[in-house]
Every structure is written in C-alpha cells, then in structure tokens.
LOVOPA-386017 format. One record per residue (C-alpha): residue in three letters; x, y, z. Coordinates in steps of 0.5 Angstrom, whole numbers, plus 500, padded with zeros to 3 digits. Example, Ala and Ser with C-alpha at 12.3 -4.5 7.8 and 13.67 -1.06 7.14 Angstrom:
BEGIN
ALA525491516
SER527498514
//
This chain:
BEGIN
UNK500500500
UNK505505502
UNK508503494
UNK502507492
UNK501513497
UNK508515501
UNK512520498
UNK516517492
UNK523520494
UNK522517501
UNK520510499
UNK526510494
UNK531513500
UNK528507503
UNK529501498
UNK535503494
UNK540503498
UNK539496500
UNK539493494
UNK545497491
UNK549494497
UNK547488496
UNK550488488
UNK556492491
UNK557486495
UNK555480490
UNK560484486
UNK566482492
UNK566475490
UNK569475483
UNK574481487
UNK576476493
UNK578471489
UNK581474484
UNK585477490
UNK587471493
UNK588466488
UNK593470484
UNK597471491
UNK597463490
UNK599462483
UNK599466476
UNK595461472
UNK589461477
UNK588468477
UNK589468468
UNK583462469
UNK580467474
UNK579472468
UNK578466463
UNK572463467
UNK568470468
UNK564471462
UNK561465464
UNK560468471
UNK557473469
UNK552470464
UNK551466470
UNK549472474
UNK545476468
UNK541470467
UNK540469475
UNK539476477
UNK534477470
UNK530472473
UNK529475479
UNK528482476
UNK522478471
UNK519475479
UNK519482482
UNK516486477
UNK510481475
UNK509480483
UNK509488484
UNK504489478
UNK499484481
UNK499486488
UNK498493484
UNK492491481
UNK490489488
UNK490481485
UNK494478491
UNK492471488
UNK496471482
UNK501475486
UNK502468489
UNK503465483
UNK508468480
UNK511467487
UNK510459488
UNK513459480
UNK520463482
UNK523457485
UNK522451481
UNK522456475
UNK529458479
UNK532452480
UNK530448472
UNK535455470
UNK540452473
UNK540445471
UNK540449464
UNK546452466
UNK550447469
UNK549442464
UNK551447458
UNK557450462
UNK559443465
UNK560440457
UNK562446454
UNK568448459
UNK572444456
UNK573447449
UNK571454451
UNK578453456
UNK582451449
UNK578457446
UNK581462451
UNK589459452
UNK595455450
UNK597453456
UNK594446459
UNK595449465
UNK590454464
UNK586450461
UNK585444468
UNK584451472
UNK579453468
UNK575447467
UNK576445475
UNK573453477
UNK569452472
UNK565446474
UNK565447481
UNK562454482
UNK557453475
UNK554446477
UNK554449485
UNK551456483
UNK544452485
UNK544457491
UNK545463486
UNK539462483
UNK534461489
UNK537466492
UNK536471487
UNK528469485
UNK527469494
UNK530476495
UNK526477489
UNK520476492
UNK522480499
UNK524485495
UNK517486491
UNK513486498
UNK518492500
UNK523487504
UNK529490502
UNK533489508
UNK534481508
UNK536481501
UNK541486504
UNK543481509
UNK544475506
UNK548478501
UNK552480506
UNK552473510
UNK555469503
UNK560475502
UNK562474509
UNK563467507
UNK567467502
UNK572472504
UNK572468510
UNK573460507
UNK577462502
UNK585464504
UNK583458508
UNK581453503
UNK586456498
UNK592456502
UNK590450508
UNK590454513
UNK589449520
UNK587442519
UNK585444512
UNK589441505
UNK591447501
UNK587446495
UNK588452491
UNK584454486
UNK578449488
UNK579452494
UNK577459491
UNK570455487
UNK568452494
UNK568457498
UNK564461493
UNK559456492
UNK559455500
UNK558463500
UNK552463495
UNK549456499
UNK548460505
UNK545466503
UNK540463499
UNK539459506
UNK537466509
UNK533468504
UNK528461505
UNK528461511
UNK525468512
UNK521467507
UNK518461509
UNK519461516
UNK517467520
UNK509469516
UNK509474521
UNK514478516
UNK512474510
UNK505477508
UNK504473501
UNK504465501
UNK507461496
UNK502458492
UNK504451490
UNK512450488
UNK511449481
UNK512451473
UNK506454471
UNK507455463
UNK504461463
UNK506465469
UNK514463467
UNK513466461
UNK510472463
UNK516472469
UNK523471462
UNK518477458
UNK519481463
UNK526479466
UNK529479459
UNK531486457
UNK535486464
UNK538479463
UNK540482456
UNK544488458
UNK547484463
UNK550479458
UNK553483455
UNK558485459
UNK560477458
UNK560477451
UNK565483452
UNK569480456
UNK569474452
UNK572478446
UNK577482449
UNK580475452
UNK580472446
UNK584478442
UNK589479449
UNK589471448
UNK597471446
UNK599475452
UNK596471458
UNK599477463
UNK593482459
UNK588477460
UNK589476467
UNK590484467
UNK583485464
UNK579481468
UNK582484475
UNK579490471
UNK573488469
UNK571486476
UNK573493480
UNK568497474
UNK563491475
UNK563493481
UNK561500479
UNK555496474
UNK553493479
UNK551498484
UNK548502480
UNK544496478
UNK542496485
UNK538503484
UNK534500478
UNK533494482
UNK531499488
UNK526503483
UNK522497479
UNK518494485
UNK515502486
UNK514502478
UNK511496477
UNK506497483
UNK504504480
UNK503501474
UNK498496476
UNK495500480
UNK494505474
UNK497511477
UNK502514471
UNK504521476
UNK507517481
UNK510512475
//
C-alpha cells in the first residue's frame, strides 16, 4: 500500500539503498577470489578472467529471472490480484532451480572446448575446466537466492536480501584463504578452494532467503501457491525478466571478445579480467538502483497511476 500512497523519493530512499549493497557486495565475490588466487598462482588468476564470462552469464540469467518474478508480482499486487501474486511467487523457485539444471549441464559439456578456445596453456585450461565446473554446477544457490530475494523485494522487503548477501559474501572472504592456502587442519586446495567457497557462499545465502520466506509468516504476508512451473505465468516471468538478462550478458559477450583477441598475452588476459571485476562492481551498484525502482514502477502501473510511475 505504502508503493501507491508515500511520497515517491521516501520510498526509493528506502528501498534502494539496500539493493545497490547487495549488488556491490555480490560483486565481491568474483573480487576476493580474484585477490586470493592470484596470490596462489598466475595460472589461476588467468583462468579466473577466462572463466568470467560464464560468471557473468550465470549471473545475468540468475538475476534477469528474479527481476521478471518481482516486477510480475508487484504488478498484481498493484492490481489488488494477490492470487495471481502468488502464483507468480510459487513459479519463481521451481522456475529458478530448471534454469540452473540448463545452465549447469550446458557449461559443464561446454567448458572444455570454451578453455581450449581462450588459452594455449593445459595448464590454464585444468583451472579453467576444474573452476568452472565447480561453481557452474554448485550455483543452485545463486539461483534460489535470486528469485526468493525477488519475492522480498516486491512486497518492499529489502532488507533481507541485503543481508543474505552479505552472509555469502562474509562466507567467501572467510572460507577462501582457508581452503586455498590450507590453512589448520584443512589441505590446500587452490583454485578448487576458491569455487568451494564461492559456491558455500551462495548456499547460505539462498538458506537465508528461504528461511525468511517460509519460516517467519509474520513478515511474509504473500503465501507461495504450489511450488510448481505453470507455463504460462513462467513465461510472463522470462518476458519480463528479458531485457535486464540482455543487458546484463553483454558484459559476457565483452569480456569473451576482449579475451580472445588478448589471448597470445596470458598476462593481459588476467589484467583485464582484474579489471572488468573492479568496474563491474561500479555496474552493479547502479543496477541495484533500478532494482530498487522496479517493484514501485511496477505497483503503480497495475495500480493504474501513471503521475506516481
């Protein structure tokens, strides 16, 4: 209600901030590890920057999807048609976790060749393919995460979202000189290390997300009706969730270029990628600000008020 009636600039004051920390910090991720593998080995930071584009692809199609499930929820909760509200709800995690069985078996058979593509060097390429694998197949958790946070977010819940990102991140910044170097009773492990910690760090996150959702009704007031992929409400959710996955894959496509022509240079390579990862951290805030704006634009739309949209 407070989406149709508050003072426009209060509302966004409110949710915004929130959400561009959370992208800023789901940025960190590819950072950290990039900071703590190259200290480990020069191979692994350059598959690092060879494996990114995938990242980001995972990332855009995550995040694309949970922008389709928020702005469809906050339409119909717009039109006063909670029902369908929570139908597009129930879609997002069965909807979330069939992406990721795409993704993952795609990238898994992929990798390989994709390695061979960007370097000469085998021993690039095992980091790669060995990185790779790990956190494209274990990204479940970036998945579920995205489209949960999605439904926080479009009932104005900002907060939590916030926080389970930060939970992952704090994670990963943890778990990774650990399990890379071997610290205490733990083997180093190297770049392997670095994947498992990423992927542990998306795992409790999206444990957060859940549990929120589903365990504390007296925060959650939208129900989740029957965890399933209706056809047509899953495509209403991609329709809409397209245009941000777009834009947000052509950062891959960029990097991929950029790789393959620095490929010869195995140092540029890792150089760019160290780059891309401290602008895309700049991207991302600002994303989180349009994130921020979506569920308010949306509820005005359904609610059919055009001033306020």
């Amino acid at each position: 209600d407070d989406f149709g009636t508050e003072r426009v600039s209060r509302i966004l004051l409110h949710l915004a901030p929130p959400v561009m920390l959370a992208q800023l910090i789901q940025a960190l991720y590819n950072i950290v590890d990039s900071f703590f593998v190259g200290r480990y080995s020069d191979a692994g930071l350059t598959a690092l920057s060879i494996i990114y584009p995938l990242q980001l692809l995972m990332i855009a199609l995550a995040v694309g999807t949970g922008v389709g499930i928020n702005t469809a929820i906050a339409h119909y909760l717009g039109l006063r048609d909670k029902p369908r509200a929570e139908e597009m709800a129930g879609t997002a995690a069965p909807l979330g976790l069939a992406l990721w069985a795409l993704f993952a078996v795609v990238c898994f058979l992929i990798l390989p060749g994709y390695a061979r593509m960007s370097t000469d060097s085998e021993e690039v390429v095992r980091e790669v393919i060995v990185y790779g694998r790990i956190v494209c197949v274990g990204s479940v958790g970036l998945f579920t995460e995205s489209v949960w946070t999605k439904v926080l977010q479009a009932e104005g819940d900002m907060k939590t979202p916030m926080l389970a990102q930060i939970l992952g991140a704090v994670t990963n910044i943890v778990l990774d000189p650990i399990l890379i170097f071997g610290w205490g009773p733990f083997p180093a492990m190297g770049i392997r290390g670095a994947a498992l910690s990423t992927v542990l760090g998306f795992t409790l996150s999206t444990v957060l997300a859940f549990w929120v959702l589903l365990c504390t009704p007296q925060k959650v007031k939208m129900k989740l009706r029957g965890f399933r992929v209706r056809l047509s409400e899953a495509r209403e959710i991609l329709t809409l969730g397209l245009p941000s996955f777009i834009l947000n894959a052509l950062n891959s496509f960029t990097v991929t270029f950029a790789n393959l022509f620095l490929k010869p240079d195995m140092t540029a390579v890792a150089f760019f990628g160290a780059y891309f990862k401290a602008q895309h951290m700049i991207v991302m805030t600002v994303n989180g600000l349009i994130q921020g704006t979506l569920p308010v634009m949306s509820f005005n739309y359904g609610a059919g008020k055009p001033d306020r949209l």
